[in-house]
N, C-alpha and C positions, 0 to 999 in steps of 0.2 A: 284299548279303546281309541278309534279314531279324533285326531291333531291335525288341523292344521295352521302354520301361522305363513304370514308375507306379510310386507313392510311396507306404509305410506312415506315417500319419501320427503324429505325434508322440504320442498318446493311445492307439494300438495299441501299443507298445511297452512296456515293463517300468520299472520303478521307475531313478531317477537316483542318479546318486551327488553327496556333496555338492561342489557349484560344478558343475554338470553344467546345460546349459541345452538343452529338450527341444526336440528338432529333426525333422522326417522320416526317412525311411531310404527311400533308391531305390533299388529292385531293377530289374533289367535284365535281359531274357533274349536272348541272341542268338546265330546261328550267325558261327562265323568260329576264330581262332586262337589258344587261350588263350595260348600263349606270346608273341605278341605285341603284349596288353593290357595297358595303361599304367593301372596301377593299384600299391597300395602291396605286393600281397603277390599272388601267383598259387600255387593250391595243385595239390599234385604228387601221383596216383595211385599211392604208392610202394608196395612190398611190406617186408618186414620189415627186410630186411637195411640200406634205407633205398641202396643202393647204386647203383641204376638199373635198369632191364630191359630189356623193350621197351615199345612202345606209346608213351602220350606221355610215361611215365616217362622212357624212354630220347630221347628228345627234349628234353625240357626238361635233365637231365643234358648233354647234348649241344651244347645250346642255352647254359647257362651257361659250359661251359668246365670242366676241370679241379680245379679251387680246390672245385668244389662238392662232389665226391666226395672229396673232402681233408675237408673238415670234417663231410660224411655220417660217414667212418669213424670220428668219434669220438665220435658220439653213442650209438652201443651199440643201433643196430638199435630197430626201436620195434615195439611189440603193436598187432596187429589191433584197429582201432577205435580207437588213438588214433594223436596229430598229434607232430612237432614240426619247429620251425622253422630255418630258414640264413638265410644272404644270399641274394643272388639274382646276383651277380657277373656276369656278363654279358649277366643277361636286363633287359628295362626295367623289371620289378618291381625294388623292392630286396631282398624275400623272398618264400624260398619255405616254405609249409606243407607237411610230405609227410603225407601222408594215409593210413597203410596201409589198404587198401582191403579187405574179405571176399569170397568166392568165394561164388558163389551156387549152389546143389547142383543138382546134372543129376536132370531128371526122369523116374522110374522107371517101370514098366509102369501102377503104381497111385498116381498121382497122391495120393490121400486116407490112403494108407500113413502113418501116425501118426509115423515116424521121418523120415519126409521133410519132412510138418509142422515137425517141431520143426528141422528142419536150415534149413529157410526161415525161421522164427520167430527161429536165433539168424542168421542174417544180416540179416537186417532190423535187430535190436538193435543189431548192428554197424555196421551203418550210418549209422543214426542220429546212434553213440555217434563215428563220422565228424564228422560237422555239425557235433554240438555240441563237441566240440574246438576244429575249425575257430575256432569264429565264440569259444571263452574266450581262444584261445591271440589272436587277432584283437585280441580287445579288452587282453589284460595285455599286449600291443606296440605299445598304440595307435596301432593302424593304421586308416583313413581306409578304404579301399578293398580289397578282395579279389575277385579272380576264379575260380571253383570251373568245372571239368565233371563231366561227367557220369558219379560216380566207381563204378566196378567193373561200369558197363554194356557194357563192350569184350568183351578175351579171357577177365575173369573171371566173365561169363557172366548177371550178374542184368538181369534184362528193363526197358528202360527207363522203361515206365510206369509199373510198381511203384517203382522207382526212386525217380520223381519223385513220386509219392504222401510217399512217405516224407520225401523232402526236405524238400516243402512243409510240413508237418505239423511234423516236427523244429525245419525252420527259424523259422518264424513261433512254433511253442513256445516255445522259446527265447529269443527276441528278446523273448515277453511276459513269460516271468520273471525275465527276469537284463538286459534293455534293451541298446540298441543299444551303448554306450558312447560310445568312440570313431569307431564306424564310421558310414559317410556313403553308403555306395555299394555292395551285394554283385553283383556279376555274374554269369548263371550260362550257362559259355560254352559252344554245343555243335559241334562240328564238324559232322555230319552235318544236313540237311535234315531228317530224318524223326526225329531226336532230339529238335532247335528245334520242330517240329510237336507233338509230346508235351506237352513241356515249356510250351509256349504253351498249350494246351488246358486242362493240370495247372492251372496256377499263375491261370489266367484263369477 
């Protein structure tokens, strides 16, 4: 399956913290199976209740075992656009990040509809506001390595090039203002063929 990775170099990246010694960041894009990427932390498409669903939500729940959904329930459910974290108990990650993930709104007779605008406007924000969790909650568990897909491009309907616009954008923001920290390695994993085609195009 198609890989590719290249490195942000240590001057792209965001201010250190003190005893912090400026390194690269490699980013990776590939098709294949986020659940089983051996990396520090794999992050989970969740929906609010943080519970499982379908899709690779309910996979990955699946995938860990029992114990996961034991400590889901006591986290009190999380808001649209933001993360938190578990173990990862059966998976090869040791953690998992859930991600609640935004619905991206079904498009109307008139596309340029002013409310439909703003209904894509706030999902995008949301998305965003996705990443950048992601990559703080990353760094305050100084974690090495994390694997992301391609989040709410599935049953929840947002289009994957816009997507991965976003991502890009969030993600490299991010990384210039607040620096890599901990992290050594982001991956960003897609199942599909024509997801990895996007995403390569995006990011390249």
């Amino acid at each position: 399956m198609p890989e590719k990775s290249f490195q942000l170099p240590a001057d792209a990246l965001g201010p250190l913290k003190s005893g912090e010694i400026a390194k690269p960041l490699q980013i990776t894009i590939l098709q294949g199976n986020l659940i089983t990427q051996e990396v520090d932390a794999i992050v989970n498409p969740a929906n609010e209740s943080l519970l499982g669903g379908g899709g690779v939500d309910g996979q990955i729940h699946r995938a860990a075992g029992p114990q996961l959904v034991k400590e889901c329930a006591t986290l009190g459910g999380c808001k649209t656009g933001n993360v938190k974290i578990t173990k990862g108990y059966n998976l090869t990650a040791r953690h998992v990040i859930h991600a609640v993930r935004p619905i991206y709104p079904d498009e109307p007779d008139n596309p340029q509809n002013p409310g439909y605008l703003a209904e894509c406007e706030e999902a995008s924000g949301l998305l965003a506001s996705c990443y950048k969790n992601i990559l703080r909650v990353a760094r305050e568990n100084n974690l090495k390595s994390i694997a992301i897909p391609a989040i709410s491009t599935g049953i929840f309907g947002y289009p994957t090039d816009k997507a991965a616009l976003v991502v890009r954008e969030t993600v490299y923001n991010d990384l210039q203002q607040n620096g890599a920290g901990s992290l050594e390695a982001i991956k960003f994993v897609l199942w599909e063929k024509e997801k990895y085609d996007i995403y390569d195009k995006v990011f390249s």
